[in-house]
C-alpha positions in Angstrom: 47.4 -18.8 33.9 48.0 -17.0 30.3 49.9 -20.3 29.3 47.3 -22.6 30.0 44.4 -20.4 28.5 42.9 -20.4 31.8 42.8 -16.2 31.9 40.3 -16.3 29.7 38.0 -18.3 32.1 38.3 -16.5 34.9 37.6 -12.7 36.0 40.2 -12.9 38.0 43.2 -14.6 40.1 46.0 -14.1 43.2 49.6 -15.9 42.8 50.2 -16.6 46.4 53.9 -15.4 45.8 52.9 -11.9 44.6 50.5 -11.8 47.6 53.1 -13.2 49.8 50.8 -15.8 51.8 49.7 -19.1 50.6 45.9 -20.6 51.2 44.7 -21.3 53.8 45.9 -17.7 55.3 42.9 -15.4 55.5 45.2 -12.9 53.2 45.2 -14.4 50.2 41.3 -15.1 50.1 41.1 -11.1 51.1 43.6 -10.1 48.6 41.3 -12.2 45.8 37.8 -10.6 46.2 39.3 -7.2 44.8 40.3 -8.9 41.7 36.8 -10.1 41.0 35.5 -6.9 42.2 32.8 -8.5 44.6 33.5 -8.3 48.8 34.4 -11.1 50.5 31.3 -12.0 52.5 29.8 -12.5 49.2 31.9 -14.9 48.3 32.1 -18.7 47.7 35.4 -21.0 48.3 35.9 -23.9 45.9 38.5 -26.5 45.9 39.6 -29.6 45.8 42.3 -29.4 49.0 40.6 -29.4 52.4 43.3 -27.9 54.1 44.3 -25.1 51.9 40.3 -24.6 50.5 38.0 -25.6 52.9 40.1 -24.9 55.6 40.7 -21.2 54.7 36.8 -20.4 54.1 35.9 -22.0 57.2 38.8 -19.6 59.1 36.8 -16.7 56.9 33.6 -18.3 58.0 33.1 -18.2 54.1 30.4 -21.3 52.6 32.6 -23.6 50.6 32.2 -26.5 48.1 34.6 -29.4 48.6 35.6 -30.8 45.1 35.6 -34.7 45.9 37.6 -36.2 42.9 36.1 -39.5 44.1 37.8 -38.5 47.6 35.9 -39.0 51.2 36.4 -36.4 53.4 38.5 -37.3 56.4 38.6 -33.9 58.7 36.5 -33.8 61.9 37.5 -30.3 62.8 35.8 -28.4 59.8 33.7 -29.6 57.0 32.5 -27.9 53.3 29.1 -26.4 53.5 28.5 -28.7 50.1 30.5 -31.4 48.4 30.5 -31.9 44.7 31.6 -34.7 42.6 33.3 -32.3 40.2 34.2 -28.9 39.1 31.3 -28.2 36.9 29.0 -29.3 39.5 30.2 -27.1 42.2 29.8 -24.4 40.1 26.3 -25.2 39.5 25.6 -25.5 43.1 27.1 -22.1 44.0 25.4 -20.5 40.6 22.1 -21.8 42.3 22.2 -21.3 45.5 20.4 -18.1 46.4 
């Protein structure tokens, strides 16, 4: 995250090593909300995997934005509560969204 200059975009971030569970366990998504300093069932998932992503805020019951990269979704056993085309626009949505 330092190396790559992307600390300085983001309030806050879990290494799934240091937390010892990998997405989509339920842990790792509860061991993030502290570092942001906002609870969990306030919180938003966005990603671009379905199973580690949207998978893991559906477990959470969490709303999610599914990051597309030109993608179609394949998964009939969950689905994002939004799908974006990109990054910026999926945080637009979530920004928006009341």
């Amino acid at each position: 995250m330092r190396n790559t200059g992307l600390d300085q975009l983001v309030q806050g971030w879990v290494i799934s090593e240091m937390v010892g569970h990998k997405k989509p366990a339920p842990e790792i998504f509860r061991a993030a909300a502290p570092t942001v300093s906002i609870p969990l069932s306030g919180a938003w998932v966005i990603g671009d995997s379905a199973h580690a992503d949207i998978a893991g805020a559906e477990a959470l019951r969490l709303p999610s934005v599914w990051v597309t990269d030109g993608r179609p979704w394949s998964h009939d056993s969950y689905r994002p509560t939004h799908v974006a085309d990109d990054v910026a626009s999926a945080i637009s949505h979530v920004m928006l969204t009341p």
